[in-house]
N, C-alpha and C positions, 0 to 999 in steps of 0.2 A: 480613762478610768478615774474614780475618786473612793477618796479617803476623805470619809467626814464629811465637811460644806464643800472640800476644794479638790481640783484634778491631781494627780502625782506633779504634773507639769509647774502647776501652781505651787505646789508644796516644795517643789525643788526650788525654781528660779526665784519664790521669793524670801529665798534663805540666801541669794548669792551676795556678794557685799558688791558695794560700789564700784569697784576697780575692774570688776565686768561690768562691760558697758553695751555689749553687742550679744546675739543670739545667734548661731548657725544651727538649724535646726535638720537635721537629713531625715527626708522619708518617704517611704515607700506605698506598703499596702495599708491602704484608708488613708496615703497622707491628706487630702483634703479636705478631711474633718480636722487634723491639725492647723491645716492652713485657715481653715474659716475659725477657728476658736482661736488662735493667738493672734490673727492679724498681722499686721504691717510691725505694730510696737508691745510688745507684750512686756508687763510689770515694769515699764517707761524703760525698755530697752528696745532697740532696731534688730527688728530678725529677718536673717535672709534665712532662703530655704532651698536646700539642694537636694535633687531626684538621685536614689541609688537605681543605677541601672538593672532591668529583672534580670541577669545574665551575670552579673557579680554578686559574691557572696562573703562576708566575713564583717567584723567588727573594724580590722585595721584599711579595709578597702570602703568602709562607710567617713573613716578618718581620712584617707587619701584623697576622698574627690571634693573633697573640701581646701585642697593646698593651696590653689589659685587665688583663695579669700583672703591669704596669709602675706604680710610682709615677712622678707628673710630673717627669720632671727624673732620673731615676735612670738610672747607665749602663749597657750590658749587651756583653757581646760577641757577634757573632755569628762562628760557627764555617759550614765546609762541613765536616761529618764523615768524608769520604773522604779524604783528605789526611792527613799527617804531620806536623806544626810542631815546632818547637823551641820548648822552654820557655822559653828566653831571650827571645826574641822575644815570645812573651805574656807573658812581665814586662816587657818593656820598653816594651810597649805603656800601662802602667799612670801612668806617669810623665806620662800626657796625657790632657787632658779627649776628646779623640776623636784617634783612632791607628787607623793600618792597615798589615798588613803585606804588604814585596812582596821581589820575589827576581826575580834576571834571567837568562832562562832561553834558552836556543838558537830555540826557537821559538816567540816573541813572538803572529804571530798567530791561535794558538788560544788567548790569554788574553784580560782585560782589559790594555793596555796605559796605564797611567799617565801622565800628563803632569804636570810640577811647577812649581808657582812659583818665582819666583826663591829664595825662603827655603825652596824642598824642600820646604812644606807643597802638599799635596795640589791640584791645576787642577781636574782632568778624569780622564777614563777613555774610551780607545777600545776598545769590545766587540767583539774578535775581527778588528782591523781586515783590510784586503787588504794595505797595505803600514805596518808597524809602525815608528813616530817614534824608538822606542829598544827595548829588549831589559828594562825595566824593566816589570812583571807584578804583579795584584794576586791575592796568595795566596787562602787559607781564613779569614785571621782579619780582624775589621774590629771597630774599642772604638767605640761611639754610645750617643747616650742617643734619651730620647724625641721629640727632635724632626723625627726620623725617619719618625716616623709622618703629621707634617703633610705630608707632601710626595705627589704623586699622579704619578709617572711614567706614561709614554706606554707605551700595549703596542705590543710588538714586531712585527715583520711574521710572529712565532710566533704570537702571542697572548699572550705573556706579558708581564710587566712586572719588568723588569728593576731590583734593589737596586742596582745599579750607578751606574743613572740617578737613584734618590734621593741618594745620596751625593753625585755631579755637583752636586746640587742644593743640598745641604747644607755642600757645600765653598764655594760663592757666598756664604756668609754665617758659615763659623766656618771656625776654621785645623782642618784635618786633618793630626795631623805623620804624615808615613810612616816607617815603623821596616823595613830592610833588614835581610835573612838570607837566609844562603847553605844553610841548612838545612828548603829543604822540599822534600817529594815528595807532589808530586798524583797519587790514584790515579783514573784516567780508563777505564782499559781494561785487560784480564788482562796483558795484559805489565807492566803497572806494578807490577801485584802481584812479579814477578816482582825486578824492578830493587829495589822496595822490603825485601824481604827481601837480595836482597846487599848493600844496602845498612848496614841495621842490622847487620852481621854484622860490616862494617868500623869502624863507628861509629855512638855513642846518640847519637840527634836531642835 
C-alpha cells in the first residue's frame, strides 16, 4: 500500500537510522509481492525473509520464528509495517537497552493501553481494553533483545498469542523506558490511508 509517491514499507525503513543494518521481514499471505518489491537489499539493507506457518497465529509467534536469525543477547526491533513513525522516535529509542514507543491517541481503546511505573518505565499493557486507564497507546515500534524468546504467552480467546503479553512479561524483570511521540499514524483501514496522505502533505514524520 502507499502513501503519497512511497509504500508504508518505504516510509518506515527509510526513517531507520544507521545502526540497523539488517531487515527480517516475516510473511505470509501475498508475501511474494513483498519478496519481489524489496529484494535481496532494500534501502542498502540485507533482508532475509521468514514464512509464518498457515497453522500459527499471533504477533508474538511472527516474533519467535525469527529466533534462530538472533545471536544471544543481541537487540532487535520489532516494527508493525503499516504504520508511520517518526525517526526521532526510533533514534531515541536507541539510548536504551529495551524501548518502546507510544503516543496518545483519542481513542485508547482500540490500542494497547500502557500502564507506567512510577519512574515511566514500562507496568503492563491493556489489549484493547472496554474502559481505557489513560489515553497513552503502544505504537508500531518496540527495541528487545533475545529474551523475548523465553517467554511463552497465553493464546487469546482468538487463538492467538499476543507480543504484548510477552513484553508484560519482560517488563517484570528489566526496565522498559517508554519514548513518547506525537508523530505517528497507524494505518488500520482505507480511511487511514486517506488522513495519512493529508497528513504528510502538512508535515514529514
Amino acid at each position: 500500500l502507499s502513501v503519497g509517491k512511497f509504500t508504508l514499507l518505504d516510509h518506515l525503513v527509510s526513517k531507520f537510522p544507521k545502526e540497523i543494518d539488517e531487515l527480517t521481514i516475516v510473511v505470509r499471505h501475498l508475501g511474494y509481492k513483498i519478496k519481489n518489491y524489496c529484494g535481496d537489499n532494500f534501502h542498502g539493507r540485507k533482508v532475509t525473509y521468514v514464512e509464518q506457518p498457515p497453522n500459527v497465529h499471533g504477533t508474538f509467534v511472527a516474533v519467535k520464528i525469527c529466533e534462530k536469525l538472533f545471536r544471544p543477547g543481541e537487540r532487535f526491533f520489532v516494527f508493525y509495517a503499516d504504520d508511520l513513525m517518526s525517526a526521532k522516535a526510533i533514534k531515541e529509542c536507541l539510548k536504551y537497552p529495551y524501548a518502546i514507543v507510544a503516543s496518545e491517541v483519542a481513542n485508547p481503546t482500540n490500542f494497547g493501553v500502557l500502564e507506567l511505573k512510577p519512574d515511566g518505565a514500562l507496568s503492563g499493557i491493556l489489549e484493547k481494553p472496554a474502559k481505557a486507564p489513560s489515553n497513552l497507546v503502544l505504537t508500531n515500534t518496540l527495541l528487545l533483545d533475545t529474551k523475548i524468546f523465553g517467554f511463552n504467552p497465553p493464546l487469546n480467546a482468538n487463538g492467538e498469542q499476543y507480543l504484548t503479553y510477552a513484553v508484560c512479561d519482560l517488563a517484570k524483570i528489566e526496565k522498559i523506558n517508554v519514548v513518547t511521540t506525537d508523530q505517528w499514524l497507524p494505518i488500520g483501514f482505507p480511511e487511514d490511508l486517506e488522513r495519512a496522505e493529508s497528513s504528510l502533505k502538512k508535515h514529514r514524520l
